[in-house]
N, C-alpha and C positions, 0 to 999 in steps of 0.2 A: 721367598717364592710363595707364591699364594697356594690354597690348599688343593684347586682345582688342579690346575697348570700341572703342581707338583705329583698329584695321583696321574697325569697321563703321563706324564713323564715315566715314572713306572713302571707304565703300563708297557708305552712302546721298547722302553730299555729290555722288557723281560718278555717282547715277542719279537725281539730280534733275532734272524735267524732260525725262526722257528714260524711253520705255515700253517694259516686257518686254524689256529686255536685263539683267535683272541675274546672267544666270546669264557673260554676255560680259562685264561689267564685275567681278564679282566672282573669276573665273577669272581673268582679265587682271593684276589685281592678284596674285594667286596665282603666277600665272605671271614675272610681273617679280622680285616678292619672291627667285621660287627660280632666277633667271637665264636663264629657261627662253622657247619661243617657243610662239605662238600660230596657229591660223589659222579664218580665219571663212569660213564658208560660206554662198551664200545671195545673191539676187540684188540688182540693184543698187537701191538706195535706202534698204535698211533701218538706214542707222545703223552701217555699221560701221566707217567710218571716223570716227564719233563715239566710240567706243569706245575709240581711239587718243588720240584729242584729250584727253579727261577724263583715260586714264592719265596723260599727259604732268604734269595739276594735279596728282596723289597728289608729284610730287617737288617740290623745289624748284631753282628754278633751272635746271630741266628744258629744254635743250633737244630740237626735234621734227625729225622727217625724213617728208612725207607726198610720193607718188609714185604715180602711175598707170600702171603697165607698157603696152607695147604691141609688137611683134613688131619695132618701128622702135628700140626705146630701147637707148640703149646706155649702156657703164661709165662714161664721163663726165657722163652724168645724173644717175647713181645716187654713186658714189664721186669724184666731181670732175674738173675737168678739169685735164688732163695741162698743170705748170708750163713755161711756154715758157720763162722766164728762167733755173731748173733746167737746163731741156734745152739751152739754147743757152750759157750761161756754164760750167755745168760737167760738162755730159753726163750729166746724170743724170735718167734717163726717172723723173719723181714727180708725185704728183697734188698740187693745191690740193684738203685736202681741207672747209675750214671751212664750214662751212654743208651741208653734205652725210651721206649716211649716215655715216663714218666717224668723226663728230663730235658724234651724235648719241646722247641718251639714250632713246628712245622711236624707233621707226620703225615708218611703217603702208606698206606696200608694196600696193597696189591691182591683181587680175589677173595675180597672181603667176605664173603660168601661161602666162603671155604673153611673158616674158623670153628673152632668148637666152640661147644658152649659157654665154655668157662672164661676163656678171652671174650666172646662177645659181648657176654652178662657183664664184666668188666668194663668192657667199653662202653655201654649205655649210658654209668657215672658219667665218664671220664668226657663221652660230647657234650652232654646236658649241664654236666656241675663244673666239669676240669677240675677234678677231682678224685685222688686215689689212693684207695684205702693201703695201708702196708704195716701189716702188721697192727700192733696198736695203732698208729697213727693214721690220721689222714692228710695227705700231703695236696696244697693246693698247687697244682701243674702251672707251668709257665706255657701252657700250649694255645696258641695264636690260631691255628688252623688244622684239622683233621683232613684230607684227602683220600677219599677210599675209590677204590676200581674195581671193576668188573664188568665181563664179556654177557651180564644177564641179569636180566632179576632176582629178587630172591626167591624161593620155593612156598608155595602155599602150604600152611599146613605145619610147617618147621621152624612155627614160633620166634621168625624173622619180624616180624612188622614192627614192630619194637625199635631195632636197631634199624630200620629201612627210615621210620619215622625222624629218626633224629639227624638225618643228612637234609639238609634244608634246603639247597641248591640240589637240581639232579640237571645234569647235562648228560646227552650224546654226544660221545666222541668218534669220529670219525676220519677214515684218511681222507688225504689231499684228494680233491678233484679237480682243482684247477691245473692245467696242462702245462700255464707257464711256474705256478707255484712247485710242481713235480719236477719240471725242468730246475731249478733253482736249489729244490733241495738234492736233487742227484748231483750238481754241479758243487755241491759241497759248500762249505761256509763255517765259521766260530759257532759253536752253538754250547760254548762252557755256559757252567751256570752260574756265573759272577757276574756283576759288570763294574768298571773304574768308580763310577761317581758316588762315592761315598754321602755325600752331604745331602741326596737328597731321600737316601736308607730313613727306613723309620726305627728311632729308637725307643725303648722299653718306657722311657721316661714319655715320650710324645703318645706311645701304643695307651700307658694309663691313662694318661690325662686324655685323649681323646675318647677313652671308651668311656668317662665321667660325661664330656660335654654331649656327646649322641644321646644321652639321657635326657638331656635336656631341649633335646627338640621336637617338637612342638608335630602334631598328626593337624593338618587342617579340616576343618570341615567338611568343604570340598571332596579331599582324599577318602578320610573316614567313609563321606556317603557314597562315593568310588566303590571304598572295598566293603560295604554291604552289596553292594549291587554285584558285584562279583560274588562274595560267598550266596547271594540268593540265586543267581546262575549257576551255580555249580551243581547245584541239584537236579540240572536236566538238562547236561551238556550232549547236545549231538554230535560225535563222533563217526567222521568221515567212513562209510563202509560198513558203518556197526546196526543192526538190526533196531536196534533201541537204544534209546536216551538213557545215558549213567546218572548215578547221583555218586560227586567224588566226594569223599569225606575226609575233611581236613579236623584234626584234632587242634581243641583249644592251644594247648601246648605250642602246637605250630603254627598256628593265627599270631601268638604271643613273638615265637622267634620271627617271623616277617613282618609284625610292627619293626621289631627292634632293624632286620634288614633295611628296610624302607627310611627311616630315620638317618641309620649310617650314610643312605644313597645323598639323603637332601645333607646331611652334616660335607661330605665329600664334594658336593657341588655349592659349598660354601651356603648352603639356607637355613636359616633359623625354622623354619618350618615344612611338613612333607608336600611337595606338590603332587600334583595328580601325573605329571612328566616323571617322576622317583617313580611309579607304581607297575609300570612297563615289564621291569624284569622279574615278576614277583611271577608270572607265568611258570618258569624254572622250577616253584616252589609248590605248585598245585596240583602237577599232574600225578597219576598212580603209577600208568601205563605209556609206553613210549607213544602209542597210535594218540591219545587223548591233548597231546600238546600243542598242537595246530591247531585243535578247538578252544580248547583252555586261550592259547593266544590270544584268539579274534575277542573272547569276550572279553580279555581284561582291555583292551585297544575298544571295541563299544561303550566298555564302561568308562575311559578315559574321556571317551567324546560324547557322553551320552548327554551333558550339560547342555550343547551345542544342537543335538540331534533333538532334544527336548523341545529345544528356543525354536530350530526350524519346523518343528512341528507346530508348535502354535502360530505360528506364521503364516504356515501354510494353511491353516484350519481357520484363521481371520483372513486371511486372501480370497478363499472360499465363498467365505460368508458374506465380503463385502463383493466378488462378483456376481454372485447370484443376488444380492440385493440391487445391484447395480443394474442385471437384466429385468429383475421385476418392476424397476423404477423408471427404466427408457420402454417397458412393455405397458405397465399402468399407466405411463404418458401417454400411449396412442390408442387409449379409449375415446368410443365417441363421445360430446357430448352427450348423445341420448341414450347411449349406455350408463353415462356414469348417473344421471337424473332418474332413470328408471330403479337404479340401486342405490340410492341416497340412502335411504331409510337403516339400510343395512349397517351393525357393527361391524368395524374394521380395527381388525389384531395387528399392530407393529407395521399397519400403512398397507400393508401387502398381502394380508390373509382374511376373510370370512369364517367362521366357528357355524361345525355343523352343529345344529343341536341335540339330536337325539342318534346319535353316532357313537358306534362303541362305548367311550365311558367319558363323551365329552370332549374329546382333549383332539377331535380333528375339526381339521384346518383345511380348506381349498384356495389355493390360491386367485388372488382376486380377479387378475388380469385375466385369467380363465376362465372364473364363472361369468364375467363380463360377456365372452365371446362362445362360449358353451350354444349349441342348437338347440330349440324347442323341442321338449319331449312330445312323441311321434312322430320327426327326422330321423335321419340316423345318427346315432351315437356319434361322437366324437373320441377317439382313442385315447384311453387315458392312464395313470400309474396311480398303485398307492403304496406306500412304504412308510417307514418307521423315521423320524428324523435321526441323524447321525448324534446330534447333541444332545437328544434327550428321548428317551425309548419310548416313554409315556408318550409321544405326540405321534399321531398320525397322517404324514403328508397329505393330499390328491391336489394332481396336478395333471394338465393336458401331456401327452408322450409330444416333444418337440425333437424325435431324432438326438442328443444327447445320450450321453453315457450314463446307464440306466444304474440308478441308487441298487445296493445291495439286498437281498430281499423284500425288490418291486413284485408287486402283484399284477397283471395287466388288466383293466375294468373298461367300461365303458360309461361314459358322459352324459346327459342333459339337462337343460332345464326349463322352469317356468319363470313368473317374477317371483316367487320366494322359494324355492325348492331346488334341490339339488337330484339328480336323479344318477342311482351306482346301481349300473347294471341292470334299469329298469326300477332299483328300489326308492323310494321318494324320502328324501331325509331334510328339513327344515334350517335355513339358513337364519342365523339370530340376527335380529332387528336391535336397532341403536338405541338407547333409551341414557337420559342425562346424567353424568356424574360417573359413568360407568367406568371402570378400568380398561384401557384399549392398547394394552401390550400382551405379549407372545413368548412361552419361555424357547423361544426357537432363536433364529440370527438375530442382529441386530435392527431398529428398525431405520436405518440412515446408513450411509455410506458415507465413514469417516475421513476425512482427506489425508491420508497416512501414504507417508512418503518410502512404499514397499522396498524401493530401487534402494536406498541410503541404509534401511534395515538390514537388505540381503548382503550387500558391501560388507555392512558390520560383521558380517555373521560370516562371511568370508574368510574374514583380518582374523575373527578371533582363530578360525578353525589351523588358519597361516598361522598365525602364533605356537598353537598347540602344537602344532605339527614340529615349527622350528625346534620347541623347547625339545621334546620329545627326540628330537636327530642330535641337540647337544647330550644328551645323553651319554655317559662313559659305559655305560654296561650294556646298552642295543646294539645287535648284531646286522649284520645285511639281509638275512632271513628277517629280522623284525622291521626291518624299512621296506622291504616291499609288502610283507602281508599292510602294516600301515597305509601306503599310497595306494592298495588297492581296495583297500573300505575306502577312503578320501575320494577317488576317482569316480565312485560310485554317490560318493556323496557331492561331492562337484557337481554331476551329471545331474541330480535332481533339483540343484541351486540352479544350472541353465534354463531349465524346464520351467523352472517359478519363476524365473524373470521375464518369458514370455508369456505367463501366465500374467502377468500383470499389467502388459499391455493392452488387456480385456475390459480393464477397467476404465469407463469414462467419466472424468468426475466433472 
């Protein structure tokens, strides 16, 4: 059985019987696979230490360690009690540790939050290293997976963030809300935590050797420049409700355990390397605060798609360019003759601009088809704009107001002319004359209207986004919450694909 197929298999055998956890049992898995730990949030009753019990069935031979903290418990509940025969035969202070966490392949730690210090400070090793000191010895754990719970956060102030740090996965756990899911479990049903099929259990021997080959795969590019763009978002994540933008701080450390997550995701979906589709569930891993995870979402799904939104952006910014070249070229065609003979003499920038000359610092531009049809100074003005080009700030548009949707910090002037002069606002500014050899381009649009076949681009740009999308729904660890925030950034992004394909019937070539 291939490696994909086999992990959903899994997946469904250990949410059988069991409702709306499968983004907790599918992570969980996830989670063990890449050595990593978990914690569930979310009050008492919903399952979460079923979530434990089921991982325990993915291994075989699996033994479990389930515990209920409480401010009274101490290391001897957790890590065994301290060998009196050890201690009295040969002095040597050592725990019995069989049947207790340090012996364990699976542990659900209940109320995690509740521990003293001395368990906790314990467990800090024991997620990061699996590893535990005893006595002289340090003993390295057969521990596959840690599960911790609780109804809250941890407490500012009380030297939690430590151990908070080291659960790399955080879900919300909640009850059933679905009606007919409610229905179903009241009606009752098997919900042991075994199931028949042996064969397709992961054993000790497949758990090493897969934890070798996840090493060996491979972060692409692509992904890499993914998760900068997420860790540079993260530093001013807006948070629905919230007065100001957070900066959430994720420690090296934890950057390191969500390479290694991300890795297992593409190892699990059979890829030698991480795609940007692996990097969806890494949201789980980022937030502080329960409120900040909805935000966190959106941006790692922008940054999935940012390649796409990039490509449509310059698309749209050469669509731009070439309809407004395309107006000034069916506008410059319907000069008159004795318009254009009166301005012969005149240099022309990029086919479609005049250079004032003594104009700010040079660098404006009127367009030509305008100063063509400008009134004689002592008329009245002609309404007109001036603005900053969007491609380059250095340049300074003027152009007649044709009713259009006005550039962002327009100026509104007034128009005319003589035969060489351009007049703004009554002030007289000299238009440059042609002289041989000269340079007659423009760091503004282009100066032609390339025959580019917009319709076949946006197709493209379509298929790829349809791709993305697909990969991203084969996904084993996306939930139903992460498919609809996804179709409703796409929905939004569809909508602006309709909008430019009718923009591009503006164009006449």
């Amino acid at each position: 059985m291939e490696m994909k197929q086999r992990m959903l298999s899994l997946i469904n055998e250990m949410n059988k019987n069991i409702y709306e956890k499968d983004s907790e049992i599918s992570l969980s898995l996830l989670a063990a696979i890449a050595g990593e730990s978990i914690i569930l949030l979310g009050p008492p009753g919903v399952a979460k230490s079923m979530v434990a019990r089921r991982l325990k069935s993915a291994f075989r031979n699996a033994r479990s360690f389930e515990y209920l903290m409480s401010r009274f418990s101490t290391p001897d509940e957790i890590f065994g009690p301290v060998s009196i025969s050890q201690l009295k035969n040969n002095d040597i202070y050592e725990r019995s540790t069989d049947g207790y966490l340090p012996s364990c392949d699976v542990v659900f730690l209940d109320e995690i939050w509740k521990a003293g210090p001395a368990i906790q400070n314990s467990l800090l090793t024991v997620i990061n290293e699996k590893l535990f000191r005893n006595g002289r010895n340090e003993i390295k754990l057969p521990l596959k997976l840690l599960v911790a719970a609780s109804n809250e956060l941890p407490a500012r102030g009380e030297g939690l963030e430590a151990l908070w740090d080291r659960f790399i996965i955080r879900i919300e756990s909640c009850a059933i809300r679905d009606e007919e899911n409610f229905t179903l479990m009241m009606m009752g049903g098997d919900d042991s935590e075994d199931f028949a099929d042996n064969a397709i259990k992961i054993s000790n021997e497949e758990y090493a050797k897969w934890s070798n080959d996840i090493e060996q795969v491979e972060i692409s590019n692509q992904a890499m420049d993914c998760i900068k763009d997420i860790r540079k978002a993260l530093r001013t994540v807006e948070v629905d409700g919230a007065e100001e933008r957070r900066d959430i701080y994720i420690s090296d450390r934890r950057w390191k355990k969500i390479a290694r997550l991300v890795r297992t995701s593409a190892f699990m979906h059979e890829r030698t390397s991480v795609d940007t589709c692996d990097l969806l569930p890494m949201y789980h891993c980022l937030w502080q605060e329960p409120d900040e995870r909805d935000a966190v979402r959106r941006i790692v799904i922008r940054a999935i798609f940012a390649t796409c939104a990039l490509e449509f952006a310059k698309l749209k910014q050469n669509l731009e360019d070439d309809i407004r070249n395309n107006s000034l070229q069916q506008r410059a065609g319907k000069s008159t003759a004795r318009q254009r003979q009166r301005d012969a003499d005149k240099k022309t920038y990029s086919d479609y601009y005049y250079r004032l000359v003594n104009h700010d610092t040079g660098h404006s531009f009127i367009v030509l088809a305008d100063f063509r049809q400008l009134p004689e100074i002592g008329e009245d003005g002609e309404e007109g704009l001036m603005f900053q080009d969007p491609r380059n700030e250095k340049i300074t548009v003027i152009k007649i107001y044709d009713g259009s949707k006005i550039p962002l910090g327009s100026r509104p002037i007034s128009l005319a002319r003589d035969n060489n002069n351009v007049y703004i606002d009554g002030l007289r500014f000299e238009i440059e004359k042609d002289k041989a050899g000269d340079d007659k381009t423009a760091p503004m649009a282009a100066n032609a209207t390339e025959c580019r076949d917009y319709s076949l681009e946006i197709d493209s740009l379509a298929d790829s986004l349809n791709d993305t999308q697909k990969r991203l729904e084969d996904n084993m660890f996306i939930n139903d919450d992460d498919r609809r925030e996804m179709k409703l950034y796409l929905a939004d992004f569809y909508k602006e694909i309709a909008f430019t394909r009718q923009d591009i019937e503006k164009i006449t070539y």
